[in-house]
Each structure stands twice: as structure tokens, then as C-alpha cells.
VEXLUMFI-950948 format. One line per field, with one value per residue: residue in one letter; y, x, z of N, C-alpha, C, O in turn. Coordinates in steps of 0.05 Angstrom, whole numbers. Each point is the difference from the previous one (the first is absolute). Layout:
code = (A_...)
ny = (Y_...)
nx = (X_...)
nz = (Z_...)
cay = (Y_...)
cax = (X_...)
caz = (Z_...)
cy = (Y_...)
cx = (X_...)
cz = (Z_...)
oy = (Y_...)
ox = (X_...)
oz = (Z_...)
***
This chain:
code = (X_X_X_X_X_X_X_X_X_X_X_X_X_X_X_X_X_X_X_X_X_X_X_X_X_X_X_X_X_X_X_X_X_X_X_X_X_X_X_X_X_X_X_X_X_X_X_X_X_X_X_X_X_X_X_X_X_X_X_X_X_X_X_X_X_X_X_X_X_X_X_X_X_X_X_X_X_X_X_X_X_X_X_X_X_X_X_X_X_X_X_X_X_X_X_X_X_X_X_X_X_X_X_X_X_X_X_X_X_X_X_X_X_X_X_X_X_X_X_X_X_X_X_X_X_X_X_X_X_X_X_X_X_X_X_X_X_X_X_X_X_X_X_X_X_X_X_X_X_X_X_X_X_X_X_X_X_X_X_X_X_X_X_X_X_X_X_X_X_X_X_X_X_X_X_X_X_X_X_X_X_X_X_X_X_X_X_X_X_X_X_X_X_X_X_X_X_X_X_X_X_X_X)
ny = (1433_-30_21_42_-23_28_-7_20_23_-6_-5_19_-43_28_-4_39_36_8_13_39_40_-7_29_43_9_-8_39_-48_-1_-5_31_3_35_1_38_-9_42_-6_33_14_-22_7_30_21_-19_-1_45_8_-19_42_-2_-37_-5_13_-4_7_26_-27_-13_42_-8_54_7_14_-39_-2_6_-35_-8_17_-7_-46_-2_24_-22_-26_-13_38_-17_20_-2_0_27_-36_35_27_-23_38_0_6_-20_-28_6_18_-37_-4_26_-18_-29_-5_-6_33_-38_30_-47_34_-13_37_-34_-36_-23_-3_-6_-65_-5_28_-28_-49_6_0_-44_-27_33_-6_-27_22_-20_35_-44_8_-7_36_-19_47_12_-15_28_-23_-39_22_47_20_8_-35_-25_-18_-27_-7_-20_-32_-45_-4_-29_-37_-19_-6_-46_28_22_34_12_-5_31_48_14_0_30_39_-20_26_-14_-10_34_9_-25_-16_34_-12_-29_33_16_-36_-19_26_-7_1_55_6_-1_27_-17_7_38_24_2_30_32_12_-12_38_39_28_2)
nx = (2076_-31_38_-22_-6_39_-36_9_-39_27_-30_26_4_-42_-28_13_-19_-41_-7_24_-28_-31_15_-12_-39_-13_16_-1_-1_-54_22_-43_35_10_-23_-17_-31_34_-11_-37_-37_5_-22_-41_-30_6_-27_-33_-30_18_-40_-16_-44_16_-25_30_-32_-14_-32_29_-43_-14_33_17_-23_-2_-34_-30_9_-23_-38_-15_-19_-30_-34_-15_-13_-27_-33_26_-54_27_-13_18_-28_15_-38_8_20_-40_-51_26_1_-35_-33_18_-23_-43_5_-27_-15_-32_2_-26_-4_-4_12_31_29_-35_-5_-37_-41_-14_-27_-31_-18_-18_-33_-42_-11_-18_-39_-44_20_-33_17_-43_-18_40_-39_-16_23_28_-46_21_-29_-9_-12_-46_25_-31_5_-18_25_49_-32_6_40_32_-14_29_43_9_-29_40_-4_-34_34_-20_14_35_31_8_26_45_-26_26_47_11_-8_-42_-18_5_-24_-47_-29_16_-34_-21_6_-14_-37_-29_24_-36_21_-8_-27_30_24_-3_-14_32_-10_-13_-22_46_-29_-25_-1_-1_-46)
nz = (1497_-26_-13_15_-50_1_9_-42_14_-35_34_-31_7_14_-41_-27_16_-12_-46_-1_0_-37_-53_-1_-4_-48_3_11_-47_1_-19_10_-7_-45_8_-28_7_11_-27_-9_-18_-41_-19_8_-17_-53_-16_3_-33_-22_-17_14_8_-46_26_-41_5_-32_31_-2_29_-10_34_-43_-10_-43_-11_-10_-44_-41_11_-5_-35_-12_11_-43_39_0_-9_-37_4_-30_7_-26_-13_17_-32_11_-42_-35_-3_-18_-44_-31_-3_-54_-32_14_-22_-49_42_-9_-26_4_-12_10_-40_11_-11_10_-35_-25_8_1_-28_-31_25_9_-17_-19_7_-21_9_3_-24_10_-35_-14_-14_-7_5_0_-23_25_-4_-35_24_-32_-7_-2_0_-28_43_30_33_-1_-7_45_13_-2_5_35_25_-15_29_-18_-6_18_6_1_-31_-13_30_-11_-37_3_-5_-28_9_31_53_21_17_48_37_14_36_59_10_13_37_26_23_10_46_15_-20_-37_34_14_25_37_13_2_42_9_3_22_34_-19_32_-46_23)
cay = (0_8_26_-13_27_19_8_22_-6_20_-6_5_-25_-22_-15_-17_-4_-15_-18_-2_-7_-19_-14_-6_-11_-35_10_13_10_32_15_24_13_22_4_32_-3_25_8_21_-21_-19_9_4_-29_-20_15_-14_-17_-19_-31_-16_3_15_-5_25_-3_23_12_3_33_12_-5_-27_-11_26_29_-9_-14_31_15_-16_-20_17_9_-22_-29_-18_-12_7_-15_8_-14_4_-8_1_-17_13_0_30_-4_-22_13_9_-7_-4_20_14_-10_-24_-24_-26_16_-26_11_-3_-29_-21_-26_5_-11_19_19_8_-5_35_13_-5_10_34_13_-17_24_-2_18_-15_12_-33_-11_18_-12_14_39_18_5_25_8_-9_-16_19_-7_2_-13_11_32_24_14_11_27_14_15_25_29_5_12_27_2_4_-22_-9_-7_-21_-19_-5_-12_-31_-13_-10_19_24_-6_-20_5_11_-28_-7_26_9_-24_6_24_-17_-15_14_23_16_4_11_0_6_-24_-26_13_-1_-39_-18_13_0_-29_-3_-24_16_-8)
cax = (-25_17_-20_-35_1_-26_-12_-24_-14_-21_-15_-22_-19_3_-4_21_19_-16_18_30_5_-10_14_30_-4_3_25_0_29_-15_-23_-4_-1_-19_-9_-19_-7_9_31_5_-6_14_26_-5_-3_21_29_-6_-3_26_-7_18_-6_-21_-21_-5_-11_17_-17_-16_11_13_15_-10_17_29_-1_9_22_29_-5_2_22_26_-1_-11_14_-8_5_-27_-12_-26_-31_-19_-18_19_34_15_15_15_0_18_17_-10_2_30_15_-15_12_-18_11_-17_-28_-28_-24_-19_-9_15_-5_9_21_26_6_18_33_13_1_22_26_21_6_37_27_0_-39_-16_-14_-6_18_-16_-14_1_8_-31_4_2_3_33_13_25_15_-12_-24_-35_7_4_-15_-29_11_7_-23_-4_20_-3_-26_8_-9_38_13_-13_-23_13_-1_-38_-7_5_4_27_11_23_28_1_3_21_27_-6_20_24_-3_-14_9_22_-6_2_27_-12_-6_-27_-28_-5_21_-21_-22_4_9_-22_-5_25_0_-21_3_-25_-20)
caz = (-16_-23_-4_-11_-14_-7_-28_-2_-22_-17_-38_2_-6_22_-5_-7_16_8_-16_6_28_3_-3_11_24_-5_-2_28_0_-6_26_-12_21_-6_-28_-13_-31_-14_2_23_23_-2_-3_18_15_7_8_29_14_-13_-7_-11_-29_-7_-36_0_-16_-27_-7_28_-6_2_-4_4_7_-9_24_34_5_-4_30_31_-7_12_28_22_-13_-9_-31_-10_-23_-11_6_-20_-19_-33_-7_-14_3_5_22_13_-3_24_28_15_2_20_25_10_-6_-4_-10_1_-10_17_-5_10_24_26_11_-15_24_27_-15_1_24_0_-25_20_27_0_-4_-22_-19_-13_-29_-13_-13_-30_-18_-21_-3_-8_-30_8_-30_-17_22_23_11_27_9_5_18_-12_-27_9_5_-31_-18_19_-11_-30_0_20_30_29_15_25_-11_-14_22_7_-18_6_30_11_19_-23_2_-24_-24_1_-7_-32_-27_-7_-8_-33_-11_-8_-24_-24_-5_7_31_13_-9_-26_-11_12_-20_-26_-9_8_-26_-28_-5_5_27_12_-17)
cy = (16_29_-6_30_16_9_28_-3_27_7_20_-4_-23_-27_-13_3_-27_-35_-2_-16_-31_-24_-4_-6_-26_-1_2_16_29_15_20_19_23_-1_26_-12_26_-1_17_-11_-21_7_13_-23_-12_10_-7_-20_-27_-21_-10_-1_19_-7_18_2_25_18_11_29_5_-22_-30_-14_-2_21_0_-18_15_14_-6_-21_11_5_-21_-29_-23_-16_6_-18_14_-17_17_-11_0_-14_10_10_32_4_-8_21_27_-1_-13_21_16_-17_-28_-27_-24_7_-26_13_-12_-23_-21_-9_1_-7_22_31_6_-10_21_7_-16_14_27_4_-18_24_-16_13_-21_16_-21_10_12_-17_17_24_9_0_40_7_8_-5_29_-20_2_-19_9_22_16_7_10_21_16_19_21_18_8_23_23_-5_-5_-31_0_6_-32_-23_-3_-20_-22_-6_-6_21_17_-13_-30_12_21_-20_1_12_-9_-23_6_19_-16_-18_15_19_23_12_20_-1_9_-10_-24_-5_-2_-31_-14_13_-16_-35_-8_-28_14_-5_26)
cx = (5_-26_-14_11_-25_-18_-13_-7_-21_-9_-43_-24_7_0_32_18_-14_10_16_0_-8_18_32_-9_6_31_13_31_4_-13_-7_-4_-22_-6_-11_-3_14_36_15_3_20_39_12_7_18_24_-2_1_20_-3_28_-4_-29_-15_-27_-23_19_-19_-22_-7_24_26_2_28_28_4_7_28_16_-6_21_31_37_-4_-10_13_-19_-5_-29_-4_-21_-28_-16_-9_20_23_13_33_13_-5_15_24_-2_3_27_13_-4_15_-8_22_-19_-21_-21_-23_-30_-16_19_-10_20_35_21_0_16_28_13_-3_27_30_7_4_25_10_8_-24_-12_-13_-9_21_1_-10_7_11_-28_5_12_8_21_17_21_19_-16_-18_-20_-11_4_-2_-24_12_-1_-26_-26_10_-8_-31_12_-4_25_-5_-22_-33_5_-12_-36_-14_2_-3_26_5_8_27_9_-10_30_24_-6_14_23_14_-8_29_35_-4_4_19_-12_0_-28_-22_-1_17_-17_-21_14_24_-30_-8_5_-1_-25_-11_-28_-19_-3)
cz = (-25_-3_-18_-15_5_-23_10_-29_-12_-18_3_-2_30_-1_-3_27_27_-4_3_33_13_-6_23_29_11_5_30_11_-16_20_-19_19_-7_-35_-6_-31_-5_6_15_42_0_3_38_20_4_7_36_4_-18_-4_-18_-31_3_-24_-1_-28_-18_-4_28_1_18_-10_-22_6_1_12_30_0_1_20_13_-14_18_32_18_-13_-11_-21_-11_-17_-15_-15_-31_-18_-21_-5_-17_8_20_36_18_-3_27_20_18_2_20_22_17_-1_-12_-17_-3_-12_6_-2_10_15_28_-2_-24_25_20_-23_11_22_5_-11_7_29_-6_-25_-41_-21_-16_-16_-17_-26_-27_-19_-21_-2_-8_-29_0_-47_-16_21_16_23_37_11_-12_10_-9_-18_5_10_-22_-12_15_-5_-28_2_25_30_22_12_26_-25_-9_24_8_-21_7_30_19_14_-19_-2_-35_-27_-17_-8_-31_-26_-14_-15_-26_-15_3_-27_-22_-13_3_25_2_-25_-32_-21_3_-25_-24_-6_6_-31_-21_5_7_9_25_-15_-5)
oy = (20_-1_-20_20_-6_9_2_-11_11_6_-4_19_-17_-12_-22_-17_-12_-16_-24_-20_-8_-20_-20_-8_-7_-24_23_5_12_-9_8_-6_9_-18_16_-19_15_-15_-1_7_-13_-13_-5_3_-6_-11_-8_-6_-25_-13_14_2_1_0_4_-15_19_16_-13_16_-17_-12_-20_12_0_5_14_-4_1_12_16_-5_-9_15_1_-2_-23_3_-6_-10_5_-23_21_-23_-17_1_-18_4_7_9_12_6_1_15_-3_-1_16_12_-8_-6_-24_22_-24_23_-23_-4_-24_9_13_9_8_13_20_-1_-1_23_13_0_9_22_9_-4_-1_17_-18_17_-22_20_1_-5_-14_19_-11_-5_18_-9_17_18_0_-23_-8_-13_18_18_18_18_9_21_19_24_8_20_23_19_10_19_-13_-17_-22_-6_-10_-19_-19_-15_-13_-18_-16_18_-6_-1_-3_-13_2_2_7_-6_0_4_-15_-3_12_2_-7_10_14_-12_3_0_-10_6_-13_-20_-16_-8_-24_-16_-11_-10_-22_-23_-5_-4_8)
ox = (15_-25_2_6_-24_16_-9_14_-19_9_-20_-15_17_12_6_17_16_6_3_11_11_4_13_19_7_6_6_9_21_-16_19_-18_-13_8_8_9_-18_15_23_16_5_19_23_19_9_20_22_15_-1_20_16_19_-16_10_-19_10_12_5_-19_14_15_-5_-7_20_12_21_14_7_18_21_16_19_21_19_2_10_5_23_-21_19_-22_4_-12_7_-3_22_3_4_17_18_-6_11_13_16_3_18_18_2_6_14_8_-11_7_-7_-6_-14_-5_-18_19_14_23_21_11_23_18_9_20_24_20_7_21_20_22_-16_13_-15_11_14_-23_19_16_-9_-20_22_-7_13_15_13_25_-2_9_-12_-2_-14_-16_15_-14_-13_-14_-2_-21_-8_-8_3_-15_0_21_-17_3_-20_-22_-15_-14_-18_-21_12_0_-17_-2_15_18_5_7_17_16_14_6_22_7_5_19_14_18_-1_18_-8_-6_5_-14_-7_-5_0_-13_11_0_11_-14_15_-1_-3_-7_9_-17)
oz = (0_5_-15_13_2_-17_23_-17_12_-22_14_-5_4_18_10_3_14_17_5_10_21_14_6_14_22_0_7_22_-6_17_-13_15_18_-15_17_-12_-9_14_9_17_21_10_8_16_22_9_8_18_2_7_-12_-16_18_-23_14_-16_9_-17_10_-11_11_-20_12_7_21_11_14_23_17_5_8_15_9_8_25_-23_-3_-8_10_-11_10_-8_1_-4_-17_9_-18_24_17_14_21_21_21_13_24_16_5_21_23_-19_0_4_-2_0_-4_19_0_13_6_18_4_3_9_9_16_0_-2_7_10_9_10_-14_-12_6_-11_10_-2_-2_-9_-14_-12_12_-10_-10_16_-19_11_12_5_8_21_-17_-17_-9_-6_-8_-19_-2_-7_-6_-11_-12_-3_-15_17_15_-1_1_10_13_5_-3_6_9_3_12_19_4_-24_-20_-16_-20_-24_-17_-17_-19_-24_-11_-18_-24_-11_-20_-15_-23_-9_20_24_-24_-17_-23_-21_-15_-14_-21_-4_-16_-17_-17_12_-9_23_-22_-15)
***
């Protein structure tokens, strides 16, 4: 008998995990084994109960979604999706650097869903597609992202004020840094600051 995947699910809005559960039900080759609206509950759970795939909202308290993959990406087998409102590039970047095999956005449909559930348990990813580069000012050498970094560090803020600001881990704003401070030939904050200056690339 062919195994029935496992799903957990979280999202802080019952309604949408309500929705999920209804849709993949229609799915007799899905089981949803649990859910929470939070991160913390969530992260907890599957470290136990190891679902086959996880879909995860990018947006939850305590832990959000990124938070619970960099927890757990390293200790359980299971395949993460993230679950959001934002079609944007820097998002997706994010959420692959965190360790997501999958990203969706929440107006998706039933069948681009089970596309990406298909797809990462056959151990592949599913990302939507880039319609557009972010716009980023005098065409810098940097993302979206990381010009929101940038222009933090540039207003003096640490590396774990930065992550409260954006809603991220430290561990990804740390990757970010170092991703900022390669792009630019640059090794610390205050070199950072005066090439960001000297090709005004700051408002």
C-alpha cells in the first residue's frame, strides 16, 4: 500500500489553516497529522511528530516561519513550505536561504499546491517564477533585501535590532551581512558606510 504523506500546518489565522485542511483533504494520498497558530507550537510538534511536509505561514507569533525552519532544518526530515502574502523577490530569497524547499502564496490554487507538495517530497523546490527584478536604486549591485539591510546598518542598527525590524532570524541577517560585505569588497560596517556614501545608494 502506497504511503499517505504527512502534512503539519501553521498559520496564525484558523480560518486559513481550516482552508488548507479542507483543501488537501480532497487529497486521499494527504493526511494532515497536526497544526498551531503560532511558532513556537509549531516548531515543538513537528520536532515529534516529523511530518513528511510542513507549511508553514512566513508570518506567526513568537517564532515566524523562517525561524521554525532554521530551528528544525538541520534535525528532522521533513520538507518545509512556506505559506505567504508576499510576491516579492527578496521574500523567496529569504525563505530559500532559511532552508524552505517551497514557497506559496496564499491565493494559490488547489492544484499549483499539490504541484509543490508533489515536488518537494520527490526532494526538489518549488519557487514562483521571477516576473521582475526588485527595483533597487542606481541600479546597486545589491538586492531589495539587502538594501533594507544596508540602510539600517547605515541608521547604526546591530544585527539582532535589524532582525526585530524585519521580522527575521539573526542567523539570516548575519548570512545577509556577509553577502552585503562580499558584494561590495568590503570587510566591516564602517567601510560598508562609506561605499554605500561614496556611490550614493543611501536616500
Amino acid at each position: 500500500m502506497k504511503k499517505r504523506v504527512s502534512v503539519y500546518l501553521a498559520d496564525d489565522h484558523q480560518i486559513v489553516i481550516d482552508g488548507l485542511q479542507l483543501l488537501l483533504s480532497s487529497n486521499a494520498d494527504l493526511v494532515v497529522i497536526g497544526s498551531a497558530n503560532d511558532g513556537e507550537t509549531a516548531a515543538r510538534e513537528i520536532k515529534i511528530l516529523n511530518p513528511d511536509v510542513a507549511i508553514l505561514d512566513m508570518r506567526m507569533p513568537g517564532l515566524n516561519g523562517l525561524q521554525v525552519i532554521q530551528q528544525l532544518v538541520k534535525t528532522v526530515a521533513t520538507r518545509f513550505i512556506i505559506l505567504s502574502m508576499h510576491n516579492d523577490k527578496r521574500y523567496v530569497i529569504d525563505a530559500q536561504n532559511a532552508g524552505a524547499s517551497g514557497y506559496l502564496l496564499k491565493d494559490t490554487g488547489k492544484k499549483e499546491m499539490m504541484d509543490c507538495i508533489e515536488t518537494v517530497i520527490a526532494h526538489g523546490v518549488y519557487f514562483p517564477k521571477e516576473k521582475s527584478e526588485p527595483l533597487v536604486k542606481n541600479n546597486s549591485i545589491l538586492s531589495a533585501r539587502e538594501m533594507d539591510i544596508l540602510k539600517l546598518i547605515f541608521n547604526n542598527c546591530s544585527t539582532s535590532q535589524i532582525a526585530e525590524t524585519l521580522g527575521l532570524s539573526t542567523l539570516t541577517i548575519e548570512t545577509h551581512r556577509k553577502n552585503i560585505l562580499r558584494k561590495t569588497k568590503t570587510n566591516n560596517a564602517v567601510a560598508l558606510v562609506k561605499w554605500a556614501t561614496e556611490n550614493n545608494v543611501i536616500s
